[in-house]
N, C-alpha and C positions, 0 to 999 in steps of 0.2 A: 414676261418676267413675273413671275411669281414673290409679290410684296410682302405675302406673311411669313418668310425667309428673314431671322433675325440673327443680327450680328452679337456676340460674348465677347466682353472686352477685359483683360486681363493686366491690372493696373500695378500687383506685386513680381516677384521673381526671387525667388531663395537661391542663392549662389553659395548653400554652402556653411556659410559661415554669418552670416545675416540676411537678414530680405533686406532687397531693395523696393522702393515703394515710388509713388507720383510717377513716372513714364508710363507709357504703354508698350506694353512686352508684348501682346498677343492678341490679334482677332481671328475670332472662332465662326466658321459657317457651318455649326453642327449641321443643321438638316440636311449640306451635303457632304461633310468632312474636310473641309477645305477650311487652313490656318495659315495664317498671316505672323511668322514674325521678326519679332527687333529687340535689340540688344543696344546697349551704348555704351561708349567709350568714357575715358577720363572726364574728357568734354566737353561733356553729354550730348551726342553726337550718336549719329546711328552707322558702326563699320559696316553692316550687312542686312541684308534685307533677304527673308526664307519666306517660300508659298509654297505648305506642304499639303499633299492629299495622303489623307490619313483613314482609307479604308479598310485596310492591311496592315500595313506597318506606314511608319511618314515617310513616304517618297516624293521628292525635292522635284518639286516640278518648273520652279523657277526660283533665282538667285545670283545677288548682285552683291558685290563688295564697293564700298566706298572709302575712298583717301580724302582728306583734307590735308589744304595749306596750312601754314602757322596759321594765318589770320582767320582760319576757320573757312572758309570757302571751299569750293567741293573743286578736288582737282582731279579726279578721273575717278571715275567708276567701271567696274571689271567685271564677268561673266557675262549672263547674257545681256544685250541690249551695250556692251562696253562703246566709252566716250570718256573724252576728258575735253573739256573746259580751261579755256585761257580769260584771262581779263585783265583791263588795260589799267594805270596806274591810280583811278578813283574805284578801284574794285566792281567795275560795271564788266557784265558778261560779252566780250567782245566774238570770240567765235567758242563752236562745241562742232567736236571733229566727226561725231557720229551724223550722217545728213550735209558735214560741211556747210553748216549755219552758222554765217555773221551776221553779227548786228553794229546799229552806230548810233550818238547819244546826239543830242544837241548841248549846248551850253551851258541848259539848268538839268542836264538828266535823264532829259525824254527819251523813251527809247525811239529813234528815228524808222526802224525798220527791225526785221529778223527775217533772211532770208537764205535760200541756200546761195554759198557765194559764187557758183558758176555761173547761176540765173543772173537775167538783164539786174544793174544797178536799180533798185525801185525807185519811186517817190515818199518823197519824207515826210511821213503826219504832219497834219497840219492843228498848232495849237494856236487857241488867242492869245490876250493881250495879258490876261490873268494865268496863262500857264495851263489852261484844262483842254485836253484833245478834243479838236472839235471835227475831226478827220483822220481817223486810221483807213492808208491805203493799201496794208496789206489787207486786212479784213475786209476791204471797202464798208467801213463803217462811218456812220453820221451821229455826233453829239450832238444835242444841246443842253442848255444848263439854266434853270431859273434867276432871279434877283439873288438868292442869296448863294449863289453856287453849285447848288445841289444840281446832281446830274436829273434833266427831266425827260428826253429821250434818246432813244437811241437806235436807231436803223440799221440793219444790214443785208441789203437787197431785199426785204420784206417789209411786213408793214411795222411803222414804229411801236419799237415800246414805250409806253408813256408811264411815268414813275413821279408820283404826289406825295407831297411831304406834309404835315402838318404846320400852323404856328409858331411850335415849338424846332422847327427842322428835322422830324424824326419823317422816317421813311413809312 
């Protein structure tokens, strides 16, 4: 991959009758023509999402609409990649019918699992006493956490990452 490939970010939008300003309307890949964009609703919410190549004219190489509930939650999304999204009555994402992934919470939240729900029933992370995962068994990952809580490593079938914090708890 080629890093001195820079992204143009596009922060107004004239619609017209005034700009609008502070969202992000447009990411630009001039060096290869490839644009990224968004648009928002009342909401300020994003209905649609465009990936155009713009070598010729902009042809629409990929694009997806979005619906939201009242409450703001994403309740399906349409073209390519379409899925919709259910969740249970504390607004936690219980299944997404694209893939036929559920998920299930614990008590305080956690999310217990996300798997597709044909596959065997998993095992359910495993958190401490203080509520911080200290075993993700979908990932087969390994926490641990210093004195003052800070996450210090973390394993997933390789070697740990080890993560030092300051005095001050800064990372």
């Amino acid at each position: 991959m080629d890093c001195s490939l820079e992204w143009e970010y596009t922060y107004e939008k004239d619609n017209g009758t005034n700009t609008r300003v502070l969202n992000l309307f447009e990411l630009n890949l001039a060096a290869i023509n490839l644009v990224s964009e968004f648009d928002y609703n009342v909401g300020n919410r994003i209905p649609n999402l465009k990936y155009l190549w713009r070598e010729v004219s902009d042809t629409i190489i990929f694009e997806q609409g979005i619906t939201y509930k009242n409450d703001g939650l994403i309740e399906q999304i349409t073209g390519k990649c379409a899925n919709s999204f259910h969740y249970d009555g504390l607004k936690q994402l219980i299944f997404e019918t694209l893939g036929n992934i559920s998920s299930d919470y614990d008590e305080l939240g956690n999310r217990l699992y996300r798997l597709d729900k044909s596959a065997i029933i998993p095992e359910n992370n495993i958190f401490n006493d203080v509520n911080q995962l200290m075993k993700d068994k979908t990932a087969n990952g390994v926490f641990t956490y210093d004195n003052n809580g800070n996450l210090e490593t973390a394993s997933f079938n390789t070697e740990p990452m080890t993560l030092f914090f300051d005095g001050m708890n800064n990372l």
